[in-house]
Every structure is written in C-alpha cells, then in structure tokens.
C-alpha positions, -999 to +999 in steps of 0.1 A: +203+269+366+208+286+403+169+291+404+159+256+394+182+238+419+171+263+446+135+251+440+147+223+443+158+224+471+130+241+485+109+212+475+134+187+493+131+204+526+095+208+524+094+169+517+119+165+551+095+184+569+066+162+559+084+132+564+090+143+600+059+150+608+048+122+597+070+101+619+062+126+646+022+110+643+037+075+649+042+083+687+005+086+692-011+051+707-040+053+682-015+057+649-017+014+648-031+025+610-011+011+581-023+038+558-003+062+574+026+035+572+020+038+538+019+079+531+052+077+549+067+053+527+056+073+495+066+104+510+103+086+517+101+075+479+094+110+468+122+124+488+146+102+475+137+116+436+137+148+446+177+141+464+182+123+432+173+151+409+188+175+429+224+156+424+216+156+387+212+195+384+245+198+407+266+173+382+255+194+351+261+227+366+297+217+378+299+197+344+295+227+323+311+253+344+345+259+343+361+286+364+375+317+351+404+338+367+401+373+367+430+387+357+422+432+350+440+438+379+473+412+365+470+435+335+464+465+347+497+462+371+519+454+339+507+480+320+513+502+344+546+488+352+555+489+311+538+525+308+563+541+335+594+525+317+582+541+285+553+567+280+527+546+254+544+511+254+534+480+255+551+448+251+541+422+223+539+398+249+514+413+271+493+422+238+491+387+230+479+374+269+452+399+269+443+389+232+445+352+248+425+358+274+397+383+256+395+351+235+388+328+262+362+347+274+343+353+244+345+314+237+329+310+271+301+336+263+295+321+230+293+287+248+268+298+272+246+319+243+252+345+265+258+359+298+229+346+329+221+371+352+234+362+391+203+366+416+220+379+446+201+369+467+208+332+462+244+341+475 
C-alpha cells in the first residue's frame, strides 16, 4: 500500500511540475494561444484526480490500520520482576495478558493474510 501511494505521489509532483511550467510559458508575449490555455486546464484537471486518488489510498490505509503497542519489553520487566520473587514463577494474570495479547496479534496477521514487508527506504 506504502508503494502505491508513493507512486502516487510521485505522479502528483510530476503533474505540479508540469503545471508550473506551464504557467511559467504564459509570461512570454507570444503565448496569446488558447491551446496552451487549454493543456493547462487539462493538466489542472488531471492533477486534481490524481490529489483525489491520493486521499482515497490515505483513507483506506488509515481505515484498515490500527496501531499496535509493543509491549516485550512490559513483559519482559514483570517476568523478571515475578522470576526474582520466586525462581520459575509466573502469575496467572500475566499468563493470561500475554495469551491476550499473542491473540491480538495473530488476529491482526490473519486479518492482513499476512505480514507486508516495510521498504525502508520509504521511511
């Protein structure tokens, strides 16, 4: 989803550029030519789908993502902290937050069909 909404947004600014220097060629005396009136209107139009698609990639990527809290180092602390009162213990309570939360996170894998893969360069 990162991918598509960067081309996107690659396409946008390479319409914006377009669309500048377009209006750059209106400040020449000899530009009296409604054709290029024209291109820059179309090129406006196609900008605006493009900004218009973009926002519809953004809604359904912040529709359908929900954020997780990482919480290893929450558990790791308390079983520490349980593991020094008594050598091998661990409460019931802290069994059933990890189960919880192992849950959660498989729900959200099976949601997705998977895990996607993070370029790191996009970040």
């Amino acid at each position: 989803m990162d991918e598509l909404i960067k081309l996107v947004e690659d396409k946008i600014n390479s319409l914006r550029s377009s669309v500048e220097y377009t209006k750059k060629y209106f400040d020449f005396p000899f530009t009296n030519n409604c054709d290029h009136y024209y291109k820059l209107m179309l090129l406006h139009n196609r900008l605006e789908v493009w900004e218009q698609f973009e926002r519809i990639l953004l809604s359904f990527r912040n529709s359908r993502c929900k954020e997780i809290s990482k919480k290893s180092s929450y558990f790791e602390k308390v079983m520490k902290m349980e593991n020094d009162g008594v050598l091998g213990f661990i409460t019931k309570q802290t069994q059933t937050r990890m189960l919880e939360y192992i849950k959660q996170l498989e729900w959200k894998v099976d949601e997705l069909e998977g895990v996607w893969l993070r370029d790191e360069s996009i970040h």
